[in-house]
C-alpha positions in Angstrom: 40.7 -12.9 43.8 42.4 -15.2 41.6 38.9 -15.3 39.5 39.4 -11.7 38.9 43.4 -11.7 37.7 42.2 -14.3 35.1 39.4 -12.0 33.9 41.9 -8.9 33.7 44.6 -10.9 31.7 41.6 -12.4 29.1 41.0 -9.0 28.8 44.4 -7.9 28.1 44.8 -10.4 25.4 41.4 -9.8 23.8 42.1 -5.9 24.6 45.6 -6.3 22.3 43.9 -8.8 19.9 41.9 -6.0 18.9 43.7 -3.5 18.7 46.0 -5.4 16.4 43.7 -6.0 13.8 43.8 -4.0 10.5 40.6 -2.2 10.4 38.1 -2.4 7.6 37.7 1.0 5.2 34.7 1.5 4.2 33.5 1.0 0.7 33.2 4.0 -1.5 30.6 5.3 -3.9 30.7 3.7 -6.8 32.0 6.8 -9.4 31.1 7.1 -13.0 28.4 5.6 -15.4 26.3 2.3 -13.7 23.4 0.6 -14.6 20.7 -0.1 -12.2 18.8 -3.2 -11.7 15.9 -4.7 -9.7 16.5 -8.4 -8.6 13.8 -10.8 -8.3 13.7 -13.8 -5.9 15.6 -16.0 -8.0 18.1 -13.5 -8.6 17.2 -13.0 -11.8 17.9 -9.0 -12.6 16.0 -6.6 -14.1 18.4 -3.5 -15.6 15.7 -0.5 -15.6 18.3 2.0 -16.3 21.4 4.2 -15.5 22.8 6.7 -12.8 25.8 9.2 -13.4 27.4 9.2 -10.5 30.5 12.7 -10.0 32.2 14.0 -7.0 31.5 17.8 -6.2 35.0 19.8 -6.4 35.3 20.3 -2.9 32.7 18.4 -1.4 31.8 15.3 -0.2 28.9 15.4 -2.0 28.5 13.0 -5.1 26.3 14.6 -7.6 24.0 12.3 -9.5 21.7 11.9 -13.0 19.4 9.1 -13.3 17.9 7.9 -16.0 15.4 5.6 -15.9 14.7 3.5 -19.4 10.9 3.5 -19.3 10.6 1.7 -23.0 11.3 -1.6 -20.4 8.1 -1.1 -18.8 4.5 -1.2 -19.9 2.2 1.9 -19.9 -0.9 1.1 -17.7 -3.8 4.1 -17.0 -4.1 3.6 -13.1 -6.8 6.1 -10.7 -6.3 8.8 -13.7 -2.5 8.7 -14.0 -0.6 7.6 -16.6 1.9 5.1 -15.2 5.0 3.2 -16.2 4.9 -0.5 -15.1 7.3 -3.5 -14.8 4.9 -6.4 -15.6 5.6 -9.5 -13.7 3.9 -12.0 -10.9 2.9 -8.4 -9.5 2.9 -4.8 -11.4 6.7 -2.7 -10.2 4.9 0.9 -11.4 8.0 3.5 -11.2 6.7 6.7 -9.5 9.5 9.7 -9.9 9.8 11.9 -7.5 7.5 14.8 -7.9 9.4 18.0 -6.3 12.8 19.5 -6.9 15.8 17.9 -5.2 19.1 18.5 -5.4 20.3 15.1 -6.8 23.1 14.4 -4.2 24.2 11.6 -1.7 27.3 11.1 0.3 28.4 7.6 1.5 26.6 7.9 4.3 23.5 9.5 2.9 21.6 8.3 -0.4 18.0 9.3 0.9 17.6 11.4 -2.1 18.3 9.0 -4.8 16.1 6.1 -2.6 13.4 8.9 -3.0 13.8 9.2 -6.7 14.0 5.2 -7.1 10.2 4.8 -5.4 8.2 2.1 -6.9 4.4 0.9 -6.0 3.0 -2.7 -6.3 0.0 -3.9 -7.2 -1.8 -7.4 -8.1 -1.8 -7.9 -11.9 -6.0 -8.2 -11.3 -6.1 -4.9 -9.4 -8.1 -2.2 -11.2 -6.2 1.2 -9.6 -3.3 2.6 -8.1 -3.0 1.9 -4.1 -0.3 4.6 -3.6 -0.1 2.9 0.4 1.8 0.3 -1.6 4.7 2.0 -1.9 7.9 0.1 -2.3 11.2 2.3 -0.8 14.8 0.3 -1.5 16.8 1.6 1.5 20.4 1.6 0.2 23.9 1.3 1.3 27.3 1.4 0.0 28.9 -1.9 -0.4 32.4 -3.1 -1.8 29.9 -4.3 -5.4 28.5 -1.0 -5.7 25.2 0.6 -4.0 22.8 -2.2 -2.7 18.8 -1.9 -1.8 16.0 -3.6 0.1 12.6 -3.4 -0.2 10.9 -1.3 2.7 7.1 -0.3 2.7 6.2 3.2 2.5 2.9 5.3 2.2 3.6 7.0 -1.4 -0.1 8.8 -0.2 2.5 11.8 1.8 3.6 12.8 -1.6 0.2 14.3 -2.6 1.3 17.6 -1.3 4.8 19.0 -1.4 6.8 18.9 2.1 7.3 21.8 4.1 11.1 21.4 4.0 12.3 21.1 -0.1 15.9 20.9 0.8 15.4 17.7 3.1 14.1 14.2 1.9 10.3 14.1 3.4 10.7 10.1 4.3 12.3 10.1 7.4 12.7 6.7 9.8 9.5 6.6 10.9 7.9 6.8 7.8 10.0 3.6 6.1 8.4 0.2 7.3 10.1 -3.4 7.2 8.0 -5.5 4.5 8.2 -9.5 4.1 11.0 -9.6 1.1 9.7 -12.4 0.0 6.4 -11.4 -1.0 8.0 -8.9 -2.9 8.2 -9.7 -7.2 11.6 -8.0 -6.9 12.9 -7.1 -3.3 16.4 -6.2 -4.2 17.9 -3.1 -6.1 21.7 -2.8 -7.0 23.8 -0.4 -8.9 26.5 -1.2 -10.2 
């Protein structure tokens, strides 16, 4: 019995502790012209180009323009298709998104512009495009800015247009952990 007093007034104090404590806000999207870079394992970054980032009048909705600068990447003639690649101890070929999107995110929702930041790899040796090598940086908010990792993804489901234009086609089960540090340049931030 007395075991069970203690416990309740532990919980008490830990109960009031928390309670106390100023809670955290969450970061917001970063508004306004950024640049956007791909880190390498050394942290060296890589600035491939810019996003224009407004709030919708009466929305939660940011709207969004990127702009990727292309001129920093070499053009390489991969399985018929003309391709735009950052050369490195692997080849970072950008691959836009092929269908119409609506170019928004929220703070809670950036799937659209992770789909139109997709990347593949590829050996510098390797004759072809391997579109299973997708890379995907799965993004979130952060106090710096917008922040992505590396995630694996088949780029192969983009041969045909999804069923649904209005929703990203990559869902959960589609985005795959990947070993970061394999990776030429596992990071992404805006900022």
């Amino acid at each position: 019995m007395m075991r069970l007093a203690t416990l309740a007034r532990h919980a008490a104090a830990v109960t009031l502790l928390l309670w106390q404590m100023p809670i955290a806000s969450a970061a917001s999207l970063p508004l306004g012209d950024r640049s956007i870079y791909l880190l390498d394992n050394q942290g060296s970054e890589h600035r491939i180009g810019r996003v224009e980032l407004q709030q919708q009048a009466g929305s939660d909705l940011v709207a969004y323009q990127l702009e990727v600068d292309t001129g920093r990447f070499a053009d390489h003639f991969l399985s018929m298709k003309e391709m735009k690649c950052l050369e490195g101890p692997e080849h970072m070929c950008f691959l836009p998104y092929p269908y119409d999107n609506p170019h928004t995110l929220s703070e809670t929702d950036l799937r659209w512009l992770e789909h139109d930041l997709l990347f593949m790899f590829k050996p510098p040796s390797q004759f072809g495009a391997n579109f299973w090598n997708g890379v995907y940086y799965r993004m979130t908010v952060t106090d710096g800015g917008i922040e992505g990792e590396a995630r694996a993804v088949d780029l192969n489901q983009l041969a045909a247009p999804p069923d649904d234009l209005t929703q990203p086609p990559f869902g959960i089960h589609d985005i795959n952990e990947t070993e970061l540090e394999q990776r030429w340049l596992p990071r992404l931030i805006i900022r």
